[in-house]
N, C-alpha and C positions, 0 to 999 in steps of 0.2 A: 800500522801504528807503531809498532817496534822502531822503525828504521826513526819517525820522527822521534821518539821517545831517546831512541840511542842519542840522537843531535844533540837532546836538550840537555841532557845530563852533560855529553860531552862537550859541550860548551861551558859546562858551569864551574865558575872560579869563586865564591863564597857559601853559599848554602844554596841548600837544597830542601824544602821540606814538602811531606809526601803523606799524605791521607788516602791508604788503597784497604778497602773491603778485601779485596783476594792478593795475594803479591807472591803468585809461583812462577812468572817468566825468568828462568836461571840469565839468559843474558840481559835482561832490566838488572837485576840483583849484582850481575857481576859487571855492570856501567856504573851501579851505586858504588859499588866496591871499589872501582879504578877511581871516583872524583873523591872517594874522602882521599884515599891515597897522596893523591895530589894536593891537599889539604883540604878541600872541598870539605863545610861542616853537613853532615845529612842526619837528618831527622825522619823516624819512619813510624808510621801512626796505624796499626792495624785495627779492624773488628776482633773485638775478641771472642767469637764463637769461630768465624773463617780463619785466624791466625792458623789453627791446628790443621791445616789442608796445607801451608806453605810452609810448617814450621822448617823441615831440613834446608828449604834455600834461605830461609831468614837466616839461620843459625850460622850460615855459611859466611855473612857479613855483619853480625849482630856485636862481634867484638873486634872487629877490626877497629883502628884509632880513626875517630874522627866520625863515628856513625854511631847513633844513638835509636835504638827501636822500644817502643812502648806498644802495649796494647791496651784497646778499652778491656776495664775489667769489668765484674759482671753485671747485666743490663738487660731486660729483652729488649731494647731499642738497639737496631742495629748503625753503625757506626758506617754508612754506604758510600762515603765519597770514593773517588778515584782520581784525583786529581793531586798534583806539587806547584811548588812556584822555586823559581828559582832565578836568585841571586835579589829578588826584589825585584825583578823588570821582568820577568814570565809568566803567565799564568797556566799550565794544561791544564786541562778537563775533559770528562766527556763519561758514555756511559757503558765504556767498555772496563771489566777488568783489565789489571796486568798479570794475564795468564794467558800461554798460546789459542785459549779456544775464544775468548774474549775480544784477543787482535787481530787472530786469523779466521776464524770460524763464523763466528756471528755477525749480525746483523748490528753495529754501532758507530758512536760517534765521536770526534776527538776533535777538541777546540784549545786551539793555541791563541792567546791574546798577549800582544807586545804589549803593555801597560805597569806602569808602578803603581799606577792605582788600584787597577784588577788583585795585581800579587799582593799589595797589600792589604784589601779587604778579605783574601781566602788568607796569609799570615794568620791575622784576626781572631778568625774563625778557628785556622790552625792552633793558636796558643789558648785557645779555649779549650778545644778538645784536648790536648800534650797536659796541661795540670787540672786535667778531672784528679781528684784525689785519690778514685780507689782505682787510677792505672796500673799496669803489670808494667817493671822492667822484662823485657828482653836482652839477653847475655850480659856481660860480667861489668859492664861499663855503665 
């Protein structure tokens, strides 16, 4: 899953928006880091009881220019997607974390769909979940 995962990011030339329950794979984190670089906008949407398992790789791109991380804040509903869309024409998903034991280890699944319509039904979704009101910023930006 990684190597596809690496593709997608490194492909992407406007945004990238990203609803991950777990987000400790340091080389996902440091592919999000290389596309805001590049001016790539990223948006990154955690659970906020699992945020605190990947906080040091968040933090490591949380204030970089061009990347924006929120977490849900408190809920007992947990916040389970795993899935980004990027640029408006990608959809991933699937029901692996982004963490090595989720891509390499277990038993899951990853579905890439070429559509603008797929990416922008999860958007959607996405900017519903992004301005829940009692969200947490993550880092300085």
């Amino acid at each position: 899953f990684g190597a596809i995962d690496g593709r997608l990011i490194n492909d992407a030339r406007r945004s990238i928006d990203m609803a991950a329950y777990v987000l400790t794979d340091r080389s996902l984190t440091a592919a999000l880091g290389r596309a805001a670089m590049r001016g790539v906008k990223v948006r990154i949407y955690l659970d906020g009881e699992e945020m605190g398992r990947g906080a040091s790789v968040i933090e490591e791109i949380a204030d970089a220019p061009n990347v924006e991380v929120r977490r849900k804040g408190r809920s007992r509903d947990l916040m389970h997607l795993k899935s980004y869309q990027v640029d408006g024409r990608v959809l991933r998903s699937g029901s692996a974390n982004f963490s090595v034991s989720g891509e390499v280890y277990q038993d899951n699944d990853l579905i890439v769909i070429e559509s603008a319509q797929a990416a922008a039904r999860f958007h959607q979704t996405f900017e519903r979940l992004w301005s829940r009101p009692d969200n947490q910023r993550i880092g300085m930006r």
